[in-house]
C-alpha positions as CSV (number, residue, x, y, z in Angstrom):
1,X,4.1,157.6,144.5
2,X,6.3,159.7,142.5
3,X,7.4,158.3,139.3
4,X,11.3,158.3,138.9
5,X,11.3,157.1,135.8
6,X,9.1,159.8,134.0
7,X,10.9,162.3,136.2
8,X,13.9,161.8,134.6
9,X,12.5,161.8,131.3
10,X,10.7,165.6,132.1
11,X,14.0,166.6,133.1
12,X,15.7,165.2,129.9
13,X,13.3,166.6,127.7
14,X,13.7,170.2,129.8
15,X,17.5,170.2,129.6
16,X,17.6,169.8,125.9
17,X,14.8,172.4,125.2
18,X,17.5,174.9,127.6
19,X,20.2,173.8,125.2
20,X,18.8,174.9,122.2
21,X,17.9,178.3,123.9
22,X,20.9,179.1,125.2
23,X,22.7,178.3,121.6
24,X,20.3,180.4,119.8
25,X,20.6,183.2,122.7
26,X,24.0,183.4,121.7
27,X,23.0,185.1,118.3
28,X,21.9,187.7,120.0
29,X,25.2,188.1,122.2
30,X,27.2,187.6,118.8
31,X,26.0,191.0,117.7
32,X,27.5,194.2,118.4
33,X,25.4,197.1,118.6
34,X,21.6,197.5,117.6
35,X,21.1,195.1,121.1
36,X,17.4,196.1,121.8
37,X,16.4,195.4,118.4
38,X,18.2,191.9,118.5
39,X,17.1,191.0,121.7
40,X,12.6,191.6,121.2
41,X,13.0,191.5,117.2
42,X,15.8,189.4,116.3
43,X,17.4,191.8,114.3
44,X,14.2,191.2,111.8
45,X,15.9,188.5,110.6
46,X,13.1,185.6,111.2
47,X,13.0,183.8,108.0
48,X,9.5,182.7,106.4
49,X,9.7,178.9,107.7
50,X,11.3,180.1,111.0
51,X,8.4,182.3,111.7
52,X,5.8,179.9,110.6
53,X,7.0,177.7,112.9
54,X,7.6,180.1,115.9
55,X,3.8,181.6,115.5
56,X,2.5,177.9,115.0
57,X,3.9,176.7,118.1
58,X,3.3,180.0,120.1
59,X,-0.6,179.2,119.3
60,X,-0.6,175.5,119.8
61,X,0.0,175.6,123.9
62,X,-0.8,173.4,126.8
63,X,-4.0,175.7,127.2
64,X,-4.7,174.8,123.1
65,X,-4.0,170.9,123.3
66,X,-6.0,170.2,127.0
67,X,-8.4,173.3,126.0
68,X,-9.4,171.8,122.9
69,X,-9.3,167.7,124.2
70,X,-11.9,169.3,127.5
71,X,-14.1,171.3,125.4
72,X,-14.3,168.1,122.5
73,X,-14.9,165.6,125.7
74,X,-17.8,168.7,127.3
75,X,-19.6,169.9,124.1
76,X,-18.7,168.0,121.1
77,X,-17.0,168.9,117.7
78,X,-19.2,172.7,117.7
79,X,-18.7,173.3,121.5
80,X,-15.1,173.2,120.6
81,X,-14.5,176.6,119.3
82,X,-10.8,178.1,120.5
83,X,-9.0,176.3,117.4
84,X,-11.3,177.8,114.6
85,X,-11.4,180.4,115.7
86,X,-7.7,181.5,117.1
87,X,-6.7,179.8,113.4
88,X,-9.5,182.0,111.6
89,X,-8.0,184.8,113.5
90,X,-4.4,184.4,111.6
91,X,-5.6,185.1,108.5
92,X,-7.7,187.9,109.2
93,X,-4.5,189.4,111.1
94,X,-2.5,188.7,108.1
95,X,-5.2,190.1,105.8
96,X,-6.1,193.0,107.8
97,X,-3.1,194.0,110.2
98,X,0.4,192.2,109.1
99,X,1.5,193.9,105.8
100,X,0.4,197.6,107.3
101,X,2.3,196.9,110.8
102,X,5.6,195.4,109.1
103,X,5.6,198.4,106.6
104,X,5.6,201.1,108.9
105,X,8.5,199.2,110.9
106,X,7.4,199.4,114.4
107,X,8.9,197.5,117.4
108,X,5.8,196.8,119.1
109,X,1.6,196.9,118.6
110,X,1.9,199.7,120.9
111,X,3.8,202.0,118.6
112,X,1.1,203.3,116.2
113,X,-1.0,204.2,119.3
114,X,1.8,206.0,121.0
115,X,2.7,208.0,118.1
116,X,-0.4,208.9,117.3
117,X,-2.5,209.5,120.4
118,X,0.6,210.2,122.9
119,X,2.8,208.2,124.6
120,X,0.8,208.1,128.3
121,X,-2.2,208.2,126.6
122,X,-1.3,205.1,123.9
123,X,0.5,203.5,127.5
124,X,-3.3,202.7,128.6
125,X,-3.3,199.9,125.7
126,X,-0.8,198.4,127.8
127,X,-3.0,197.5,130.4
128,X,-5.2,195.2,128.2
129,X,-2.3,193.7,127.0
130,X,-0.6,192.3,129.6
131,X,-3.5,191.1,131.3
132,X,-3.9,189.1,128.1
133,X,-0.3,188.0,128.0
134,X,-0.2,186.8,131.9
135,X,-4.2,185.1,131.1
136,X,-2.6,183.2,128.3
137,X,0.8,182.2,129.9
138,X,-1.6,181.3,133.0
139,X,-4.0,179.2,131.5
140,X,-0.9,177.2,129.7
141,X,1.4,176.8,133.1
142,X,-1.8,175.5,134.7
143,X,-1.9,172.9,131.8
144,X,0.9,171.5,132.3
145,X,0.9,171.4,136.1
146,X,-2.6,169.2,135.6
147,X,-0.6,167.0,133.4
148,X,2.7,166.3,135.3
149,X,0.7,166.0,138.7
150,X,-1.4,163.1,136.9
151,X,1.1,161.7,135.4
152,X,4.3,161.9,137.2
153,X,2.3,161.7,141.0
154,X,4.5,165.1,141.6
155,X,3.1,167.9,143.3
156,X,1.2,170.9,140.9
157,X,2.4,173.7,142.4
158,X,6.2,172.3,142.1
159,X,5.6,171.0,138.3
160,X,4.7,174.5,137.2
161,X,7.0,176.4,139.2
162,X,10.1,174.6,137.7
163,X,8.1,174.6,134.1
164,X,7.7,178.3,134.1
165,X,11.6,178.3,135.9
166,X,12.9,177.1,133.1
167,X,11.2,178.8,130.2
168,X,11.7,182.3,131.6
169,X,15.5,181.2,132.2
170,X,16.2,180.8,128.3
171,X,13.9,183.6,127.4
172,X,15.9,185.8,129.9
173,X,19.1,185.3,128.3
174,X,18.2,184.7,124.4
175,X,15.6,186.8,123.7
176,X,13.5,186.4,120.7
177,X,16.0,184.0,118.9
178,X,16.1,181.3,121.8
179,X,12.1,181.5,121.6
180,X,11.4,181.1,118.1
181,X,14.9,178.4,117.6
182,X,12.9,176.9,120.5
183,X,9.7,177.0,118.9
184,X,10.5,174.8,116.0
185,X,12.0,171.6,118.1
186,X,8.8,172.2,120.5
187,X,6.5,172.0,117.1
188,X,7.9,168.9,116.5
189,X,7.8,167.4,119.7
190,X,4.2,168.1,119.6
191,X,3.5,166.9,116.9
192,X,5.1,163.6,117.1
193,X,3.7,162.9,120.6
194,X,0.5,163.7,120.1
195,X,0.2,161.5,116.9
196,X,1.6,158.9,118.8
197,X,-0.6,158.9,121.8
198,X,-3.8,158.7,119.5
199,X,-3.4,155.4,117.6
200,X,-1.7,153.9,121.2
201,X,-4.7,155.1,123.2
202,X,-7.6,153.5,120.2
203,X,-6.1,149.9,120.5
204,X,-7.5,148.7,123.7
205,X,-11.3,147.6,124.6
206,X,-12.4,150.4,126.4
207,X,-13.3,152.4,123.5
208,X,-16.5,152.2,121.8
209,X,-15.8,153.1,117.3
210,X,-16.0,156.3,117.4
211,X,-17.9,155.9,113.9
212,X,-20.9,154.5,115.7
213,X,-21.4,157.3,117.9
214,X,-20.8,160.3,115.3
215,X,-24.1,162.0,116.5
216,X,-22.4,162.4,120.1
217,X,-19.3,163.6,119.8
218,X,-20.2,166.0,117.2
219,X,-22.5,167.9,120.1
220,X,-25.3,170.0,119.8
221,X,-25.3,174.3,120.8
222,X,-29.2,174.1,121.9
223,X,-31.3,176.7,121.6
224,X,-31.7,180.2,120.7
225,X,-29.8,181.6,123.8
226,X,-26.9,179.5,123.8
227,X,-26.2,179.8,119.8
228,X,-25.7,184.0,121.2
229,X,-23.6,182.7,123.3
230,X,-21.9,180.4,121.0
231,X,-21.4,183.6,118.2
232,X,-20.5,186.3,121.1
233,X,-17.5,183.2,121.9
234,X,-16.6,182.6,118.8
235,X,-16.4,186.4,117.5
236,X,-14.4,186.7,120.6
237,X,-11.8,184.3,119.9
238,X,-11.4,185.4,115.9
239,X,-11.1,189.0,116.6
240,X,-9.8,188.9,119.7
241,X,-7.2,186.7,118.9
242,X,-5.4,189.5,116.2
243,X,-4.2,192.3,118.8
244,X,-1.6,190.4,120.6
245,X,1.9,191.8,120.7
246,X,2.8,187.9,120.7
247,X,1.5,187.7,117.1
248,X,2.8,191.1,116.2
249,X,6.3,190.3,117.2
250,X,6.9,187.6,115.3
251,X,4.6,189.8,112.2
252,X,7.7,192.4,112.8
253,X,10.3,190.5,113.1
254,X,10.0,189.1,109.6
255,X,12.5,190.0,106.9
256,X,9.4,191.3,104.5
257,X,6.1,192.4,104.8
258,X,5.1,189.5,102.5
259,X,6.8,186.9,104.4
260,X,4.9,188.5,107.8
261,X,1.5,188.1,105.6
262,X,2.6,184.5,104.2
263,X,3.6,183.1,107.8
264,X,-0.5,184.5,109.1
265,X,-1.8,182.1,106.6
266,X,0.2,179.1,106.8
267,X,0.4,179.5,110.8
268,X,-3.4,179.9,110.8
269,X,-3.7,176.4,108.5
270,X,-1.1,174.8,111.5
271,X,-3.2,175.6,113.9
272,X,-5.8,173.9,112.2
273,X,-3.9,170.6,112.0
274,X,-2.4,170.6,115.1
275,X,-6.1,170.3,116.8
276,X,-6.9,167.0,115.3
277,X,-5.1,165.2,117.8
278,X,-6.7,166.5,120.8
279,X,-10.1,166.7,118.9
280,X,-9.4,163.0,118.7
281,X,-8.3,162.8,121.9
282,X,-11.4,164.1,123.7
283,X,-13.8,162.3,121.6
284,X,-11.8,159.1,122.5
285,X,-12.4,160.3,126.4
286,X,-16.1,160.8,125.8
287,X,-16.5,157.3,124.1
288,X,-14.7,155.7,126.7
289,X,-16.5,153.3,129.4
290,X,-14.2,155.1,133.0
291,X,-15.4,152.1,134.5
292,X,-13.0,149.6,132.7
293,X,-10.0,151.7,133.2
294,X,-8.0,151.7,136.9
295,X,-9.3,155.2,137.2
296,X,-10.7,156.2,140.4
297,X,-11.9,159.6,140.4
298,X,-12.0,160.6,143.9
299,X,-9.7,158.1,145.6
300,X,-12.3,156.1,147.4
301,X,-12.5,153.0,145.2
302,X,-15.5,154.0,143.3
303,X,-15.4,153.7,139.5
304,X,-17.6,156.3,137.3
305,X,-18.2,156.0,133.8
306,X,-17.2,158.9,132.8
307,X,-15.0,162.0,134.5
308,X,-16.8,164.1,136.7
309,X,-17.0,167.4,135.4
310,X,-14.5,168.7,138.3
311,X,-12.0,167.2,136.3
312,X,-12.6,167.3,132.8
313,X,-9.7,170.3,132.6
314,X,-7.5,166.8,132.5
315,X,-8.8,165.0,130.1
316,X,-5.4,164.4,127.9
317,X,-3.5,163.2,131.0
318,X,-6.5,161.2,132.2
319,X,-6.2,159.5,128.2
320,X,-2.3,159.5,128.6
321,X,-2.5,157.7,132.0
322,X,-5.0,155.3,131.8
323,X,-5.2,153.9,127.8
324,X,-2.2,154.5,127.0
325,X,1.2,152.2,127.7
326,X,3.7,153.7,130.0
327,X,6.1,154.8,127.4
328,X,3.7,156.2,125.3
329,X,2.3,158.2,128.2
330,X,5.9,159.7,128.7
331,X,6.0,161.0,125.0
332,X,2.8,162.6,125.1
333,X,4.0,164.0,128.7
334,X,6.9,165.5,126.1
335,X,4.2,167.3,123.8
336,X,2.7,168.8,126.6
337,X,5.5,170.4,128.2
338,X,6.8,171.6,124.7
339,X,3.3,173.0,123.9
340,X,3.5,174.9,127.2
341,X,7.1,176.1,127.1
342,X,6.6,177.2,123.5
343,X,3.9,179.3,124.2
344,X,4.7,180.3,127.7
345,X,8.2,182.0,126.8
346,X,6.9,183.5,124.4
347,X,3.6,185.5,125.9
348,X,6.6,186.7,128.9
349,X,8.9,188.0,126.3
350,X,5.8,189.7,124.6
351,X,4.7,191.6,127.7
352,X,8.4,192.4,129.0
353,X,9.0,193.9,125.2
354,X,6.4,196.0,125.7
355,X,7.0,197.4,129.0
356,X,11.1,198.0,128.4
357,X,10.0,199.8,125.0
358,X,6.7,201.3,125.6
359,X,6.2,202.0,128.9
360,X,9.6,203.2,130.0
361,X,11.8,203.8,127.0
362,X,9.2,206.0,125.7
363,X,6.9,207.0,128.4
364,X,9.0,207.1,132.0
365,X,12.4,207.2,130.6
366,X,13.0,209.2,127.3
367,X,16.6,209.3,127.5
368,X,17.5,205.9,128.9
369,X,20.3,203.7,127.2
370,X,20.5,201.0,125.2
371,X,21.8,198.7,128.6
372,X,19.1,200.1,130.8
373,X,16.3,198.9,128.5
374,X,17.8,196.0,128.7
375,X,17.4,195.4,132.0
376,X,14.6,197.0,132.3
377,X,13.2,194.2,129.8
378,X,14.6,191.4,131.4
379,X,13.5,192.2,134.8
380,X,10.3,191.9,133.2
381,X,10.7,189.1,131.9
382,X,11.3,187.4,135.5
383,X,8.0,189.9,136.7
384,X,5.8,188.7,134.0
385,X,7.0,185.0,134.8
386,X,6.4,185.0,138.5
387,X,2.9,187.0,138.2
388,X,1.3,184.4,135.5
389,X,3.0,181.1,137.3
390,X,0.9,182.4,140.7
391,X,-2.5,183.2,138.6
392,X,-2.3,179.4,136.9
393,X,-2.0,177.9,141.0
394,X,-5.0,180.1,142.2
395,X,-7.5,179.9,139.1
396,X,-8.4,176.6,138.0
397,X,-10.2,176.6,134.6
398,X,-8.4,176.0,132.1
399,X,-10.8,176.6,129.1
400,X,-12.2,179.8,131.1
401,X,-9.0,181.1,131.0
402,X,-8.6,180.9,127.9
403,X,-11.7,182.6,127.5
404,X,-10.7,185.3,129.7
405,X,-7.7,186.1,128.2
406,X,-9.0,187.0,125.0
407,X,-11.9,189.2,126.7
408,X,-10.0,192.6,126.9
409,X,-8.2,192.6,124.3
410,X,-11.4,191.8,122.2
411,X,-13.6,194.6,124.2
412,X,-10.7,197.4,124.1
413,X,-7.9,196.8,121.8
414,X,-10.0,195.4,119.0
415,X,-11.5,198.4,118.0
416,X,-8.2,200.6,118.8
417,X,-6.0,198.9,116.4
418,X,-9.1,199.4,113.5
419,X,-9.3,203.2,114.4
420,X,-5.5,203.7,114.9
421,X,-5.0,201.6,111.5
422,X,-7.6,202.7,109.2
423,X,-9.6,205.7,110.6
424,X,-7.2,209.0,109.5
425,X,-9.2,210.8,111.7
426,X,-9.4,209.2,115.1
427,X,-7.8,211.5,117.8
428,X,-6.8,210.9,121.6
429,X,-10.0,212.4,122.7
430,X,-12.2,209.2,120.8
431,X,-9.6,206.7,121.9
432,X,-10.0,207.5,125.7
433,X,-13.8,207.5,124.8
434,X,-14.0,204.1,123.3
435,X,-11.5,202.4,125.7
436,X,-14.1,203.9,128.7
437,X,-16.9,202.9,127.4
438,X,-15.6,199.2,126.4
439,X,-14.1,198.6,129.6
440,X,-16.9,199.8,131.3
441,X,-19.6,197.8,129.6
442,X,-17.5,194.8,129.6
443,X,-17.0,195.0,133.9
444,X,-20.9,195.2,133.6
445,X,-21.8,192.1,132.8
446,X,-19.5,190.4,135.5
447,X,-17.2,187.6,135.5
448,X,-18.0,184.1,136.8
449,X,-14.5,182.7,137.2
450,X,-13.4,186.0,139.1
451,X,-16.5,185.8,141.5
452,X,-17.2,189.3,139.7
453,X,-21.2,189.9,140.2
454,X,-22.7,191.5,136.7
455,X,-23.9,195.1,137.6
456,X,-26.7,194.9,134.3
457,X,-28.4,192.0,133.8
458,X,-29.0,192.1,129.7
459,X,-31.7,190.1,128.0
460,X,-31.5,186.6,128.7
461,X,-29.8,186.6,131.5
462,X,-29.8,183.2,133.6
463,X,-29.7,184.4,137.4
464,X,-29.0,180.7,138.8
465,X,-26.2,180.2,137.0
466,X,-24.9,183.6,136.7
467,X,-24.5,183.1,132.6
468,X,-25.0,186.0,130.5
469,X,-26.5,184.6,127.2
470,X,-26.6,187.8,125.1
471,X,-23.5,188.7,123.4
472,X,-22.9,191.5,125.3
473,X,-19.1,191.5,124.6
474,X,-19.2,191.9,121.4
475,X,-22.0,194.8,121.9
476,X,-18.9,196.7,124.1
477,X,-16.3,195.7,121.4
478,X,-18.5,197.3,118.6
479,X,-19.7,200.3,121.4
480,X,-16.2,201.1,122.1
481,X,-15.6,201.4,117.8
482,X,-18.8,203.6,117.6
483,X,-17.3,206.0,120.5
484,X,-14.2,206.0,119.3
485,X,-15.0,207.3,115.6
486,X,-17.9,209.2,116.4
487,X,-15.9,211.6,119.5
488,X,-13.1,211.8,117.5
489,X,-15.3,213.2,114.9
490,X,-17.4,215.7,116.9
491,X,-14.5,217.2,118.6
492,X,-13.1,217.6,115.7
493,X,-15.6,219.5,114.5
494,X,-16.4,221.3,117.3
495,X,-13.0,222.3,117.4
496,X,-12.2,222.9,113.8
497,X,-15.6,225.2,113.3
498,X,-14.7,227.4,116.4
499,X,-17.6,226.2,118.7
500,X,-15.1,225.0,120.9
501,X,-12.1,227.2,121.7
502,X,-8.4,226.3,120.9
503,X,-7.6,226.6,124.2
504,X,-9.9,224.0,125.6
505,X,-8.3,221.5,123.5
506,X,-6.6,220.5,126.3
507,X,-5.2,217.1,125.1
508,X,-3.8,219.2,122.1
509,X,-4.6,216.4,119.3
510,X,-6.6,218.7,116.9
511,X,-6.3,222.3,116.6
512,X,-4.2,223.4,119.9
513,X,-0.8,221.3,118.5
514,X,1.9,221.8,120.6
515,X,5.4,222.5,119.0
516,X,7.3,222.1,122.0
517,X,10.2,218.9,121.7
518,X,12.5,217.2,123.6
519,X,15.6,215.0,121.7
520,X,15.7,211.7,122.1
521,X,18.9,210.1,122.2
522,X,19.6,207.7,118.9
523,X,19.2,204.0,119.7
524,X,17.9,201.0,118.3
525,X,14.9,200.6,120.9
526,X,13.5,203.7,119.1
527,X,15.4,204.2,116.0
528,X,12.6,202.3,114.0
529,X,10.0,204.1,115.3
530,X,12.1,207.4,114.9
531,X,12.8,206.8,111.2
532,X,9.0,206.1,110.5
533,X,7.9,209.5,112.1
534,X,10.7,211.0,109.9
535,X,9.6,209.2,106.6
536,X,5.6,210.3,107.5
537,X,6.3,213.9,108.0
538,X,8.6,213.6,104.3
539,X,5.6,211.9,102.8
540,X,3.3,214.3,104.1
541,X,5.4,217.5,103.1
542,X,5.8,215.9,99.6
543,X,2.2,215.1,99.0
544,X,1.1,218.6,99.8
545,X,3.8,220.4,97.5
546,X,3.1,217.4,94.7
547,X,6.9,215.9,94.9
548,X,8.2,213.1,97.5
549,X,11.6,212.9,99.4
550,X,13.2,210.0,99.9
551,X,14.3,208.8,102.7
552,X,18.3,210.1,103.8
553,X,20.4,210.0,107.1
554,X,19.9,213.7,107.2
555,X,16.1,214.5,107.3
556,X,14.1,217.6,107.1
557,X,11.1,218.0,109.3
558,X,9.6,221.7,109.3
559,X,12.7,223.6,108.9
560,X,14.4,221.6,111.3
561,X,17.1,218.6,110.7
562,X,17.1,214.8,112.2
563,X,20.0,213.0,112.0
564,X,19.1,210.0,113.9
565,X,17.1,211.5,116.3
566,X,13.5,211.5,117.2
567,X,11.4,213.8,119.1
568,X,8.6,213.8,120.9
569,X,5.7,216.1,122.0
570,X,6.4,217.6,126.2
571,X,2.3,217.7,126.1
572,X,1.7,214.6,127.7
573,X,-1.5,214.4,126.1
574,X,-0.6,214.9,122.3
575,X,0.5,212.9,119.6
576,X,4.1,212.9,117.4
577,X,2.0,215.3,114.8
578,X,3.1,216.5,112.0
579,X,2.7,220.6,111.8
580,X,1.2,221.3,108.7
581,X,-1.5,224.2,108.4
582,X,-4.2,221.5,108.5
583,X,-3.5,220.3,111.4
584,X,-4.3,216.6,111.0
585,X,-3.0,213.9,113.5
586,X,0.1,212.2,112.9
587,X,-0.3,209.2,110.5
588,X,0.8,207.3,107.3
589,X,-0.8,209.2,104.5
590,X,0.0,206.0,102.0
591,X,-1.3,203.3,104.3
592,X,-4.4,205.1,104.6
């Protein structure tokens, strides 16, 4: 039977997480001008405290808090890896990626690639991308429709379609400043729900001291095959977890690069804390005796003492319904559903900010206005939202979403973003060879939770249960970095010692530059990305002649002036270069 009470309480809860959205939203609407920039960036305005708490609470979702409680309750303390390592995965972001990125003022992750490898070529990234975005807005709508269904007696598919209703309703209309204003009353919800729900659900008798049974809930990896697993997982989750355009929006819309590396760290440390209480949690679910609860796992009035392992994926409900009192159950309901809306809107916003600027400001539609890309955006926005609220109804993992999620991006994207960052000399051709071979390699080993059969069996392969123990994802993540640098070193030699033709530089990225433009009209979904391919070709005229310009309205590129405007290359195929006798691919000559 459906419980009114809690009902009301959900829809409370939901009504005053709309009403802080749609007041921040109206920051957005209060600014004249500049609107694309406001809307995905928030003017880059996000203060240091602001953004700690927007990345914290984009990190700590439904899919962190039941993730974490499932994998405590399955494998113990070490079989519970996602928080270390998403949190270890802050830092190095901040470390390697946050200053660089914020410095060069781009609008998305995507930029450096399109500028320097093309803009259809750098538009392949996107693929990876959004499959991670819709994974991880999947995995945390299917969260939350576990949770309410338990709790509430309310149907799944109903609980996640109004949950994903409503987050992509604020997001729609606020942008970035209704998510992150958002983020920080979600943060606390969370917080304070979850810390009540642990001491309520300890003081009952159906416990055992967790201090008596340290040795259990700790857990144990086993033997040589499943510690590679363990470090191919957990060198997934920490590198994996850095080439989101989730984290990089809130990195670029900081006021300072310093302030994008400071909110890395101190989000990184959040996330750390904010997995105690569902550690604790799922340790008190694995120490519990089932049998002395009213919890019948299959309806037919048979008790079990513990939770079948086709249910484990509800292991925080299951400890808010059942040792918990009512009212106590209803506020941890609350931390849920703000963990899940907090990272939800902003995974949609991430991949609608990348399509609207990426995809067809910069790849379909050159010339298109400020008001088309924003409705190009927010029509993605509802896209995105409709596409991951069907994936979390048909896929039922919760953890192996997770999992999932992080698996492209990891494979491809990984090693991209290293190349495009810090290797000078990486050109379109090695980027299409290292996202091939990583995506290929990856497909190879097959996919259990898509019923996708491995074509290569690698060493320690386990054919019953269809597990591959070697850690053959990070072999394609480090396969597709060795391709990358070494083709984009041989064809640069090949070209640049006449073996190879200019003419059959067909991609023209090395020696066959193309000097052909097209103007792009001056706006604010492209003006940051304009001025920075401006300031490089400055930085690079004045290192060559020993004198640097600085930066003016009225530029000088080559002879020819940009007041505003950017250009890009008509050859599909090539980057924004810069046209000096050397002929090296367009990047920052300081960062590098």
């Amino acid at each position: 039977m459906i419980d009114y009470g809690g009902v009301i309480a959900i829809i409370f809860f939901y009504l005053l997480i709309l009403a802080v959205g749609v007041w921040a939203g109206r920051k957005t609407g209060d600014t004249v001008g500049e609107q694309t920039q406001e809307v995905m960036l928030a003017g880059r305005n996000i203060g240091t405290m602001v953004g700690i708490f927007t990345m914290t609470a984009t990190w700590v979702g439904g899919a962190y808090i039941n993730g974490t409680a499932e994998a405590f309750y399955n494998g113990g303390l070490l079989g519970c890896q996602a928080p270390i390592g998403y949190a270890l995965s802050l830092v190095l972001g901040g470390v390697l990626f946050a200053k660089r990125m914020r410095e060069e003022g781009y609008v998305t992750m995507l930029d450096p690639f399109q500028l320097k490898y093309g803009q259809r070529v750098g538009g392949l990234m996107f693929i990876p991308a959004l499959l991670g975005e819709v994974f991880w807005s999947a995995a945390i709508l299917s969260a939350l429709g576990a949770t309410l269904s338990v709790i509430l007696h309310i149907n799944m598919t109903a609980s996640v379609i109004i949950s994903a209703f409503i987050a992509v309703g604020y997001t729609f209309t606020g942008g970035l400043y209704a998510v992150a204003y958002t983020d920080v009353v979600q943060l606390f919800c969370i917080f304070i729900g979850l810390w009540v729900c642990v001491p309520a659900s300890l003081l009952q008798e159906k416990t055992s001291d967790l201090s008596r049974n340290a040795e259990d809930w700790i857990g144990s990896i086993g033997g040589f095959r499943e510690k590679s697993l363990w470090v191919d997982c957990m060198l997934l989750l920490i590198f994996g977890g850095i080439p989101w355009q989730v984290y990089f929006q809130r990195v670029l819309s900081s006021k300072t690069s310093a302030g994008a590396q400071k909110l890395s760290f101190v989000a990184g440390l959040g996330c750390l804390l904010m997995a105690v209480p569902p550690a604790l949690i799922g340790a008190i679910a694995r120490n519990t005796d089932w049998r002395l609860t009213d919890y019948y796992p299959y309806d037919n009035g048979t008790k079990y003492p513990s939770i079948p392992a086709s249910q484990t994926n509800m292991v925080v409900p299951l400890v808010f319904q059942y040792l918990t009192p009512r009212w106590v159950a209803f506020i941890g309901l609350g931390a849920v559903s703000a963990a899940v809306m907090s990272s939800a809107d902003s995974s949609v916003l991430s991949a609608a900010s990348m399509f609207a600027h990426n995809i067809w400001k910069l790849t379909i539609r050159p010339h298109a206005s400020e008001r088309e890309v924003i409705f190009v955006m927010r029509t993605s926005i509802i896209l995105v939202g409709v596409l991951a609220t069907i994936m979390s109804l048909t896929i039922q993992s919760i953890y192996g979403l997770w999992y999932l999620c992080a698996d492209l991006v990891y494979v491809i994207l990984f090693p991209q973003l290293c190349c495009v960052v810090y290797f000078k000399r990486s050109n379109t051709y090695g980027s299409l060879a290292g996202y091939g071979v990583g995506l290929m390699l990856r497909l190879s080993g097959g996919e259990p939770l898509l019923h996708f059969p491995a074509a290569i069996h690698y060493p320690m392969y386990d054919v019953e249960t269809d597990t591959q123990y070697f850690p053959f994802k990070t072999t394609a993540m480090l396969a597709s970095f060795f391709a990358c640098v070494s083709v984009s070193l041989l064809t640069e030699y090949l070209f640049k010692s006449g073996v190879l033709q200019p003419e059959l530089d067909f991609l023209g990225c090395v020696v066959n530059i193309s000097t052909e433009r097209i103007v792009l009209p001056t706006d604010t979904s492209f003006n940051v990305s304009c001025e920075t391919l401006a300031m490089q070709k400055m930085k690079s005229a004045g290192n060559g002649n020993g004198t640097t310009t600085e930066s003016s309205p009225f530029l000088t590129a080559n002879g020819h002036h940009v007041n505003g405007n950017c250009t890009t290359v008509v050859n599909e195929g090539t980057a924004l270069h810069n046209f000096e006798t050397n002929h090296h691919d367009y990047s920052s000559t300081e960062a590098r």
